[in-house]
Backbone as CSV, one residue per row, in Angstrom:
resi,resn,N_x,N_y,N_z,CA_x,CA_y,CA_z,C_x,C_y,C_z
1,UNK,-125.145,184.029,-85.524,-124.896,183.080,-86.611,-123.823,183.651,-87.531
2,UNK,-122.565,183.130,-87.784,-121.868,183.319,-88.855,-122.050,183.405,-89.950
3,UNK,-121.248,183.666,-90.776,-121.561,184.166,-92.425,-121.848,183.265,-93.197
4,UNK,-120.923,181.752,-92.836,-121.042,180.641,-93.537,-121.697,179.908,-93.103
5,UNK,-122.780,180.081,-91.513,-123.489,179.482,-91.675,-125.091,179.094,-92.353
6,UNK,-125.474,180.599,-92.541,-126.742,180.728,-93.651,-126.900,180.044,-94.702
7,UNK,-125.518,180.394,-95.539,-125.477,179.489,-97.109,-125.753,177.952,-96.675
8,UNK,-124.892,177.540,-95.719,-125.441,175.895,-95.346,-127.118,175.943,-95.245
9,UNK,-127.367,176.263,-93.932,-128.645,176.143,-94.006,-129.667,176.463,-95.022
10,UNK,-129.392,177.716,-95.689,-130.342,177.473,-97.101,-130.310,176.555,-97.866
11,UNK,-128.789,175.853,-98.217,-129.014,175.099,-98.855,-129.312,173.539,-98.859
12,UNK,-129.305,173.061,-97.094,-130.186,172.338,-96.815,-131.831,172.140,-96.375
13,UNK,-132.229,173.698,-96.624,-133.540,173.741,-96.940,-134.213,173.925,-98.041
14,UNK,-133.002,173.808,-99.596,-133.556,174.298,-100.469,-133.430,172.442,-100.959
15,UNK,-132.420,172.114,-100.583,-132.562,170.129,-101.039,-133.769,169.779,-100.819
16,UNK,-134.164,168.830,-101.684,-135.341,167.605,-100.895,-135.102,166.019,-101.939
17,UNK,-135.806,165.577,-101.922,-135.559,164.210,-102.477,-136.168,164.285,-104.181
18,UNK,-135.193,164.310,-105.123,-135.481,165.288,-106.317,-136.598,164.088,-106.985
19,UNK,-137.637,164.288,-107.750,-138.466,163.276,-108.126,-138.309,162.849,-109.564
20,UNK,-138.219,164.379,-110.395,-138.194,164.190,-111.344,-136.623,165.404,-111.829
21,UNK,-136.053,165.042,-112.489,-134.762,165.431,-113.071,-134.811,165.851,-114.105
22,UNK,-134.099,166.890,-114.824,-134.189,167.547,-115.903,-133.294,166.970,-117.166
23,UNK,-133.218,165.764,-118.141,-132.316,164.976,-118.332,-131.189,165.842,-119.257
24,UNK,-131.863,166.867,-119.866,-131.053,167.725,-120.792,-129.924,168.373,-120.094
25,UNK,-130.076,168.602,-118.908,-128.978,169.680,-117.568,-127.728,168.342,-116.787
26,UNK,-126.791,168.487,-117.194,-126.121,167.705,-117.240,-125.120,168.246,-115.904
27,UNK,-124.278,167.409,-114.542,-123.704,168.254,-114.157,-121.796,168.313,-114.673
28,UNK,-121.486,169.757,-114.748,-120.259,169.771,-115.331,-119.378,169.010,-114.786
29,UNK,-117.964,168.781,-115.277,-116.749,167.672,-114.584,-116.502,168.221,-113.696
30,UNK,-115.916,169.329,-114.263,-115.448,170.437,-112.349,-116.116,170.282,-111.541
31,UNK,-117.574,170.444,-111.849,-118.056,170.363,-110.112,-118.774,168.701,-109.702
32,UNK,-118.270,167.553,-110.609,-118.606,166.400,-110.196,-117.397,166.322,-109.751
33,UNK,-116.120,166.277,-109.581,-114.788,166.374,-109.477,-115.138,166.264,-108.023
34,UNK,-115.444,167.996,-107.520,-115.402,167.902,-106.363,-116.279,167.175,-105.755
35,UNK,-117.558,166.520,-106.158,-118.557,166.098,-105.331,-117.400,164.593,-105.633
36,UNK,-117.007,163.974,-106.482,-116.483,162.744,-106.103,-115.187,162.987,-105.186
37,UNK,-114.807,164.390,-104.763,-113.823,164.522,-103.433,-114.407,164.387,-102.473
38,UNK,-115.446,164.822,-102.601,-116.730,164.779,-100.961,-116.640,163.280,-100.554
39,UNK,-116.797,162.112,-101.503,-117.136,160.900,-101.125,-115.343,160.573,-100.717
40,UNK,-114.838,160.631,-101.048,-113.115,160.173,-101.132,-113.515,160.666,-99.339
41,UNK,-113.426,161.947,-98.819,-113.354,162.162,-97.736,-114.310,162.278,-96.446
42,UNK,-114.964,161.588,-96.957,-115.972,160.702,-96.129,-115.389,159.903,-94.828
43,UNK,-115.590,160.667,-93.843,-115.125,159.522,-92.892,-115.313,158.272,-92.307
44,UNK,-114.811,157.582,-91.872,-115.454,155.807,-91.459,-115.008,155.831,-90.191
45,UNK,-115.348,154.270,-89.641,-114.990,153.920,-88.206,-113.275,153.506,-88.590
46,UNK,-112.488,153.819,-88.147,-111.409,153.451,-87.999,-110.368,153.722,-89.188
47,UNK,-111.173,154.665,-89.990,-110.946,154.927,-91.409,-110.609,154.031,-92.569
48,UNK,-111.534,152.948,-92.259,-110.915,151.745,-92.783,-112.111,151.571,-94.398
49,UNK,-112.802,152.675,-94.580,-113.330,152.679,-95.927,-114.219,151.555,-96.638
50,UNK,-114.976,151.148,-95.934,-115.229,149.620,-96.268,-116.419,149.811,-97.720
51,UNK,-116.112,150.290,-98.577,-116.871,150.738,-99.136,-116.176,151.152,-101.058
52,UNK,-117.102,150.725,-102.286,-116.754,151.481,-103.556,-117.713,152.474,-103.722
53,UNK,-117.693,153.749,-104.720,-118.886,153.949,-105.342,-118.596,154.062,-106.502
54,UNK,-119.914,153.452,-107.267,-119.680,152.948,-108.519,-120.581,154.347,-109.615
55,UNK,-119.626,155.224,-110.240,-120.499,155.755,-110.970,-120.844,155.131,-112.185
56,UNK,-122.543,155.287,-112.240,-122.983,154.455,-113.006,-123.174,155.125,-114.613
57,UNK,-121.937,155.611,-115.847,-122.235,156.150,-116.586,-123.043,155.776,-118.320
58,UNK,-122.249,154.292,-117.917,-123.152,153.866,-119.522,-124.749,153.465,-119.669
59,UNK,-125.324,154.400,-120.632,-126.615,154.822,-120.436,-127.119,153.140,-120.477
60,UNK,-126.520,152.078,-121.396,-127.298,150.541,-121.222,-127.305,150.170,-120.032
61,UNK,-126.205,150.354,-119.153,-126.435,149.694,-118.140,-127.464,151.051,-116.784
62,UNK,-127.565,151.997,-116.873,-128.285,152.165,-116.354,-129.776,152.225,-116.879
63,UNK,-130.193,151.734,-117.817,-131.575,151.400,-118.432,-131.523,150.080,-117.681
64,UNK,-130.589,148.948,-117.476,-131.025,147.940,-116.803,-131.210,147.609,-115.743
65,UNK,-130.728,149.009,-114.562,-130.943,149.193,-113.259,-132.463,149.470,-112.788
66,UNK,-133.070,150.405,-113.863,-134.661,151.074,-113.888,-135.456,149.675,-113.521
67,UNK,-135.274,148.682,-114.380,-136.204,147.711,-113.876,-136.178,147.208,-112.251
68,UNK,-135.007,147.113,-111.623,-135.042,146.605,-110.516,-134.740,148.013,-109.421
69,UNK,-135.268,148.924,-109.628,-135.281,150.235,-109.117,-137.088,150.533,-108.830
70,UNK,-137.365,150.264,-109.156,-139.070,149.927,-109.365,-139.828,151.010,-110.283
71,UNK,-138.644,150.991,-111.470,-138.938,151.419,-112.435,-138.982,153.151,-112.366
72,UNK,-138.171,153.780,-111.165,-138.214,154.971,-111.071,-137.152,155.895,-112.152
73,UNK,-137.961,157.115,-112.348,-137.243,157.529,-113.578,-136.180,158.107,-113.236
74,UNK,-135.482,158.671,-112.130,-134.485,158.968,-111.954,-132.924,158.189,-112.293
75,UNK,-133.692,157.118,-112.312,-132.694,156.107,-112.537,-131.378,156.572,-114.067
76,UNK,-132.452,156.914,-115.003,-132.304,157.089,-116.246,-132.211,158.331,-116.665
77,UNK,-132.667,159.313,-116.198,-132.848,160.979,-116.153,-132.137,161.949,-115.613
78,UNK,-131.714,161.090,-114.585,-130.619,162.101,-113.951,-129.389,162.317,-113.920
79,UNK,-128.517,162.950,-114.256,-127.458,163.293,-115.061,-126.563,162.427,-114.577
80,UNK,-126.361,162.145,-113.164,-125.264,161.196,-112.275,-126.241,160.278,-111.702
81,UNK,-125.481,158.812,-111.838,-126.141,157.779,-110.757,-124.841,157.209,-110.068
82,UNK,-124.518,157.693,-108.168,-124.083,156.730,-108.226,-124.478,155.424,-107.051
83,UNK,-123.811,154.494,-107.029,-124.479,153.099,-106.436,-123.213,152.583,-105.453
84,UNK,-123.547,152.823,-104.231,-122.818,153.208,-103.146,-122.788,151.316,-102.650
85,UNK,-121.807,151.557,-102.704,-121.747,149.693,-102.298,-120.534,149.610,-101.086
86,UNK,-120.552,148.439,-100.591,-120.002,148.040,-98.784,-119.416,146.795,-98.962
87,UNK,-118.191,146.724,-98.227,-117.337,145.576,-98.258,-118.400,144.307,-97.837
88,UNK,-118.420,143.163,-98.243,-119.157,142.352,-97.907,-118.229,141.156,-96.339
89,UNK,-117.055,141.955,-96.946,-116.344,140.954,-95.265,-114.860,142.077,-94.985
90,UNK,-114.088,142.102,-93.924,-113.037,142.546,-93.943,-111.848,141.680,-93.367
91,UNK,-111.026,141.612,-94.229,-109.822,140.830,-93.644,-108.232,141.165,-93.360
92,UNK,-107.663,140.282,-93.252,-106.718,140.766,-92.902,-105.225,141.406,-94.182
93,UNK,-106.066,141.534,-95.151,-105.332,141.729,-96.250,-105.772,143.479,-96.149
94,UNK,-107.082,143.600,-95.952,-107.567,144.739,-95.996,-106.972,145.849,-94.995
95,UNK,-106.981,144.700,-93.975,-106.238,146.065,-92.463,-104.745,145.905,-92.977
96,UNK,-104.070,145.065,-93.481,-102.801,145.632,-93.638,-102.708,146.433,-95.383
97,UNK,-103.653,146.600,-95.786,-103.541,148.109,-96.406,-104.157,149.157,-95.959
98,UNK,-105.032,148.869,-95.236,-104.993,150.444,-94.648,-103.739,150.808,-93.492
99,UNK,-103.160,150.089,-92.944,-101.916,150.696,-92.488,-101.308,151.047,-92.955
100,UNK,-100.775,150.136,-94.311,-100.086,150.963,-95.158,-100.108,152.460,-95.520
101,UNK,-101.266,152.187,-95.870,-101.900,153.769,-96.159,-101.958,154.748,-95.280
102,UNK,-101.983,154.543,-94.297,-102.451,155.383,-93.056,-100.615,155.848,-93.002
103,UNK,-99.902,154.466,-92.926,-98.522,154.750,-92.425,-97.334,155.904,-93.509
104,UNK,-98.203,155.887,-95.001,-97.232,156.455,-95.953,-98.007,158.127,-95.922
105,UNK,-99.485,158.601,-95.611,-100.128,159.165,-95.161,-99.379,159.835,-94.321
106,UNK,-99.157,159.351,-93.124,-98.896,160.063,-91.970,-97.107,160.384,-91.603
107,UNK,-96.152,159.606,-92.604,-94.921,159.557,-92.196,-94.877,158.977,-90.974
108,UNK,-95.517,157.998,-90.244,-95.578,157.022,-89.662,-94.558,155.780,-90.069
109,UNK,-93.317,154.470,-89.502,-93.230,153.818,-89.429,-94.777,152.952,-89.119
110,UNK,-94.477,151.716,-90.070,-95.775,150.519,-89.415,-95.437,149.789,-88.577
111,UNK,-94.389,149.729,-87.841,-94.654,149.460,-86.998,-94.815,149.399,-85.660
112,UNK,-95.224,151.520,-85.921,-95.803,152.286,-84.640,-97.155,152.071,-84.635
113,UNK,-97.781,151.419,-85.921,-98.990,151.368,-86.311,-99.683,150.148,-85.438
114,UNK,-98.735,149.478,-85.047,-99.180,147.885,-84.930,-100.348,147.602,-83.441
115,UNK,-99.987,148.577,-82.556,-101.181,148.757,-81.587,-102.261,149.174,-82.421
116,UNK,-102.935,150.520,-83.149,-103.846,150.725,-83.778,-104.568,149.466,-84.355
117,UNK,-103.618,148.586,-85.012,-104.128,147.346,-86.127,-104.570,146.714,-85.215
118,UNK,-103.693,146.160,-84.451,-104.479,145.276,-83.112,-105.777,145.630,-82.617
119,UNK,-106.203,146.873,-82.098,-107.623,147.329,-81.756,-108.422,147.239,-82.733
120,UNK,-107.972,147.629,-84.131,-109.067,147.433,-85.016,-109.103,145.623,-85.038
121,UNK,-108.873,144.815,-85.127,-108.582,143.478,-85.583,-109.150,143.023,-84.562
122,UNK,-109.079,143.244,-82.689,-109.914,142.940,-82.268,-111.056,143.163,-82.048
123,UNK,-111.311,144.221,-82.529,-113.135,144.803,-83.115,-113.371,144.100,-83.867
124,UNK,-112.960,143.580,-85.187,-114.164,143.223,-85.849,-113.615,141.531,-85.889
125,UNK,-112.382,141.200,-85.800,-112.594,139.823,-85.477,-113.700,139.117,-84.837
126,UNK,-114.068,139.393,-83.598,-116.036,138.680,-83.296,-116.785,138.801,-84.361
127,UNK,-116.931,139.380,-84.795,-117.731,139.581,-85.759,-118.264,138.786,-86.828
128,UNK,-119.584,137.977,-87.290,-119.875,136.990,-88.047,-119.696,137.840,-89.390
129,UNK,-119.996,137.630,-90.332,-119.700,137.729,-91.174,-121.203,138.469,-92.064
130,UNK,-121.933,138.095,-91.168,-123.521,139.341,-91.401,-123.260,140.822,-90.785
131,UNK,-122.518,140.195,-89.355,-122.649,141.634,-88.706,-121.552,142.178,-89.588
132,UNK,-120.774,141.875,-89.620,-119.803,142.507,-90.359,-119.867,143.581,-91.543
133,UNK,-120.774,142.511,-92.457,-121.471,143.157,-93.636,-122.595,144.439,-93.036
134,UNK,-123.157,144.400,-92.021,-124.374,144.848,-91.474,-123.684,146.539,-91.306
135,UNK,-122.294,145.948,-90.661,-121.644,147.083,-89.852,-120.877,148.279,-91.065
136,UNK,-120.650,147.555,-92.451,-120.113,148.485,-93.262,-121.275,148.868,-93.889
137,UNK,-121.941,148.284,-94.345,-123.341,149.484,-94.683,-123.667,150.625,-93.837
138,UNK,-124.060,150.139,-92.735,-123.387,151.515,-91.662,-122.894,152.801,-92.123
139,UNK,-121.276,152.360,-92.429,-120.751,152.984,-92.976,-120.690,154.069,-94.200
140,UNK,-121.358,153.557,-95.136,-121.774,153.720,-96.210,-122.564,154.804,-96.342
141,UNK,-123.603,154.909,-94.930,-124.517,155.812,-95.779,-124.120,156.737,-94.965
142,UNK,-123.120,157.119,-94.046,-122.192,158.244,-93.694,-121.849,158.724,-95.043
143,UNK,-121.210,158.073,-95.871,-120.611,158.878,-97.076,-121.856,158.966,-97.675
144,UNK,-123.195,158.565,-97.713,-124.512,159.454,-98.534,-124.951,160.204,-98.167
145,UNK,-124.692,160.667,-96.882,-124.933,161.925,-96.235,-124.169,163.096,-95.987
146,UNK,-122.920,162.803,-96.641,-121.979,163.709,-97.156,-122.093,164.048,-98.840
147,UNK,-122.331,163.137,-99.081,-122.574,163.392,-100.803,-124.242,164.335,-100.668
148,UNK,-124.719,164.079,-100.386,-125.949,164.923,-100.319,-125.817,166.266,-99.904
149,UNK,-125.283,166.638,-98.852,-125.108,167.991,-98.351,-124.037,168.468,-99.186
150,UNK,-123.151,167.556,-99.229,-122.461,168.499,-100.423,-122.981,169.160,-101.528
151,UNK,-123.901,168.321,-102.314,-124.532,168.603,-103.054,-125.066,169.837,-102.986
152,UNK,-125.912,169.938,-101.981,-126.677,171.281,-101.705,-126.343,172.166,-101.662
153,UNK,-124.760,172.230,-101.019,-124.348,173.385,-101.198,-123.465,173.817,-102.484
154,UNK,-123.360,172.826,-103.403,-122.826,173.280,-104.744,-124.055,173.574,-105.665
155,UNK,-125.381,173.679,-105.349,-126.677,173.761,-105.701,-126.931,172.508,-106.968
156,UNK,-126.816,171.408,-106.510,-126.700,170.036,-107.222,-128.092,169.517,-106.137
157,UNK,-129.294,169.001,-107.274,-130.140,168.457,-106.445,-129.339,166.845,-106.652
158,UNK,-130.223,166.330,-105.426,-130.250,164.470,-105.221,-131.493,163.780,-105.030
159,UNK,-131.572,162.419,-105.184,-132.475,161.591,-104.203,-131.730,160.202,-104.120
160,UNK,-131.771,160.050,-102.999,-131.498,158.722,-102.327,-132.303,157.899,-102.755
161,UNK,-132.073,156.538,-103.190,-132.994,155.409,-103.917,-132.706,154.356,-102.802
162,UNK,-133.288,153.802,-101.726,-133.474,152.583,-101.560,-134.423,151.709,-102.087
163,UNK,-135.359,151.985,-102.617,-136.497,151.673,-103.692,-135.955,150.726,-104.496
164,UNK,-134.766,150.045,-104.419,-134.086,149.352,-105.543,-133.916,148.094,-104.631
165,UNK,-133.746,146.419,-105.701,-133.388,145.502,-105.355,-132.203,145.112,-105.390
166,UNK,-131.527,145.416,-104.333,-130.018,145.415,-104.164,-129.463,144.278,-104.782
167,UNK,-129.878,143.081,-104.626,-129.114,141.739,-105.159,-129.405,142.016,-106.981
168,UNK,-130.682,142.684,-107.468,-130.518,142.986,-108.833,-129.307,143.469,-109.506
169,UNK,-129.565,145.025,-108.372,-127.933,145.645,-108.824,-126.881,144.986,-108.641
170,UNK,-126.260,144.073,-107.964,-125.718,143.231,-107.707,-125.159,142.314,-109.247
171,UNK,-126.661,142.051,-109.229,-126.604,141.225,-110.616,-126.343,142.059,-112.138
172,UNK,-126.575,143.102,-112.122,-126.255,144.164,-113.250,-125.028,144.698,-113.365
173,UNK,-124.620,145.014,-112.153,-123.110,145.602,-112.176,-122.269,144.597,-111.998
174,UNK,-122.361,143.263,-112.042,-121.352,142.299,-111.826,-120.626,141.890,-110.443
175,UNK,-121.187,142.156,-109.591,-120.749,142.233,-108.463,-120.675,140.703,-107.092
176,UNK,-121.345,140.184,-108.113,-121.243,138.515,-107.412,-119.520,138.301,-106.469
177,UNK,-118.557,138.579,-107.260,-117.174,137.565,-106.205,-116.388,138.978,-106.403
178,UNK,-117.152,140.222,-106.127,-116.157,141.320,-106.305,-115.484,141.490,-104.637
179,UNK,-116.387,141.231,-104.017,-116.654,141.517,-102.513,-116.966,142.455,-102.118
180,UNK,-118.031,143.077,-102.942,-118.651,144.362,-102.556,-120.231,144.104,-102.755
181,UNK,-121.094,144.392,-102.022,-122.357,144.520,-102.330,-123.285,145.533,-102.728
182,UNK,-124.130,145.893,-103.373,-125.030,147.062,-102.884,-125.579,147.770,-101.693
183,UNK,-125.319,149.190,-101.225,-126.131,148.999,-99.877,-127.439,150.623,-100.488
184,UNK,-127.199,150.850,-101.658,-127.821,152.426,-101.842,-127.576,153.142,-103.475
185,UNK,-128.500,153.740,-104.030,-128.045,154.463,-104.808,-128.290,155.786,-104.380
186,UNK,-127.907,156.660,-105.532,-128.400,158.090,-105.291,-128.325,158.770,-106.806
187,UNK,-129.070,159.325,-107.447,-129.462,160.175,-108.097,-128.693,161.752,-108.312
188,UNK,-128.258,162.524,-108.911,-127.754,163.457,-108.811,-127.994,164.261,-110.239
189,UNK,-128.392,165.631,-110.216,-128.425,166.506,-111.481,-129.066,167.871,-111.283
190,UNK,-130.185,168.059,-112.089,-130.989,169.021,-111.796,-132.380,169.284,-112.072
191,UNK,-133.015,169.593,-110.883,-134.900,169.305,-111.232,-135.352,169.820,-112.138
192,UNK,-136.215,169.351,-112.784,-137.257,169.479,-113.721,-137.917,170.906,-113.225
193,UNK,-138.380,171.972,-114.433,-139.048,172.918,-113.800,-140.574,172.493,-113.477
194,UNK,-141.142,171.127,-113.323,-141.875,170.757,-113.393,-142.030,169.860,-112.241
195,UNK,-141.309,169.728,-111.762,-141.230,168.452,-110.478,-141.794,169.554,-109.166
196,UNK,-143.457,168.813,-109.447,-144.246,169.436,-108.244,-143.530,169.287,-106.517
197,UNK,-142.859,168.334,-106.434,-142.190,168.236,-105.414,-141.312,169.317,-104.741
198,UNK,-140.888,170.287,-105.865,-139.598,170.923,-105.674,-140.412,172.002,-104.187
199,UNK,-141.163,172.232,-104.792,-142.043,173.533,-103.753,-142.233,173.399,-102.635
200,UNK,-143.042,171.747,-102.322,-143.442,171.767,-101.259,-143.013,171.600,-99.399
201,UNK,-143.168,172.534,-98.905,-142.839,172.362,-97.766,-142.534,171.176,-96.870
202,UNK,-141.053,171.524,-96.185,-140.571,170.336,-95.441,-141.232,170.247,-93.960
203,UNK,-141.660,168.869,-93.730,-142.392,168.530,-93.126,-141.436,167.963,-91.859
204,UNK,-140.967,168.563,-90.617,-139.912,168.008,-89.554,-140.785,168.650,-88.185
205,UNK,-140.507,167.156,-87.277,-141.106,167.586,-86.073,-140.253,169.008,-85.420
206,UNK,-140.705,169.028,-84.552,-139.892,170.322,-83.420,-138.869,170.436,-83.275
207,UNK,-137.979,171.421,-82.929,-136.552,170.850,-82.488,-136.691,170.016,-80.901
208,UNK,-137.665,170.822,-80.203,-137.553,169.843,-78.673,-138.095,168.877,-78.818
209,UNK,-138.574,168.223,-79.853,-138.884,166.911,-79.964,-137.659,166.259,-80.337
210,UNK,-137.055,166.545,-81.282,-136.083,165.861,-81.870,-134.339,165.959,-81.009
211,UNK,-134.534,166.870,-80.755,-133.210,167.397,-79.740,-132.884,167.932,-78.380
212,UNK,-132.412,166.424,-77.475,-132.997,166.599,-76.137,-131.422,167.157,-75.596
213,UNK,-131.227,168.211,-74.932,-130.535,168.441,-74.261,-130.071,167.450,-72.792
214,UNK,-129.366,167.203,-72.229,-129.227,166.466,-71.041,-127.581,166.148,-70.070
């Protein structure tokens, strides 16, 4: 085992799903900086990003998330909230900025790009307009599973909230004709020296249960 790989693994055995948050422990800019680089470089299918995250900082509006969160206190306690939301359709305005992007990115002409666009365009063209939505949530919680491990290893606890009524948040953050929906929040700061949770042992089947060679 390598040098850098220990620190990972401790510090995905020292994460768990934080319960209660310490509201006074705030996390500094520098190292939210980098955790909002973690999400920036989040990878997608086709790198096409279908996705905002919304940090949620004004304390009114996250007092009005708690209710449709099912009243969990993290909502309100924990130093960072943010609320990971997914394109609700993708079009063709969208793929010709990510070429753009891809093309000023890469010192690429676009229109070496124009096979790439085509494959993506005939991917999700079939696509109704549920699956579609279905397929960038998907997406989405790739980048919550990068924001999390990141976390861990900058020793930043989290918890993932699906516990929440997405069309609420929806309705709180304004998000009706943005074209983005809710698909997740997440919690971010530092535990309570009191959050009985912090201690207790992680509970994971086997590895040969979980990881079949073949």
């Amino acid at each position: 085992m390598t040098s850098f790989q220990t620190p990972l693994l401790d510090a995905l055995q020292w994460r768990y799903a934080t319960k209660k948050f310490d509201p006074a422990r705030g996390i500094s800019e520098e190292t939210w900086e980098i955790l909002e680089q973690s999400l920036l470089l989040t990878p997608s299918s086709f790198g096409l990003q279908p996705w905002q995250f919304l940090v949620v900082e004004n304390p009114e509006t996250r007092a009005a998330l708690r209710p449709v969160s099912w009243d969990q206190p993290q909502i309100t306690e924990a130093s960072h909230l943010v609320v990971f939301t997914a394109r609700t359709d993708l079009g063709e305005n969208d793929l010709n900025e990510w070429i753009a992007c891809l093309s000023k990115a890469q010192s690429t002409p676009p229109d070496a790009l124009q096979p790439l666009k085509s494959v993506i365009a005939g991917f999700i063209g079939p696509m109704s307009p549920e699956a579609l939505h279905a397929w960038n949530v998907r997406q989405v919680y790739i980048a919550l599973g990068q924001f999390m491990a990141s976390a861990a290893v900058l020793g930043i606890d989290t918890c993932p909230l699906e516990g929440i009524d997405t069309s609420g948040y929806d309705q709180v953050l304004g998000l009706g004709s943005t074209g983005f929906a809710t698909a997740v929040a997440c919690a971010a700061g530092y535990r309570a020296d009191n959050d009985k949770y912090a201690t207790l042992p992680k509970a994971r089947f086997s590895k040969s249960r979980l990881i079949r060679k073949i």
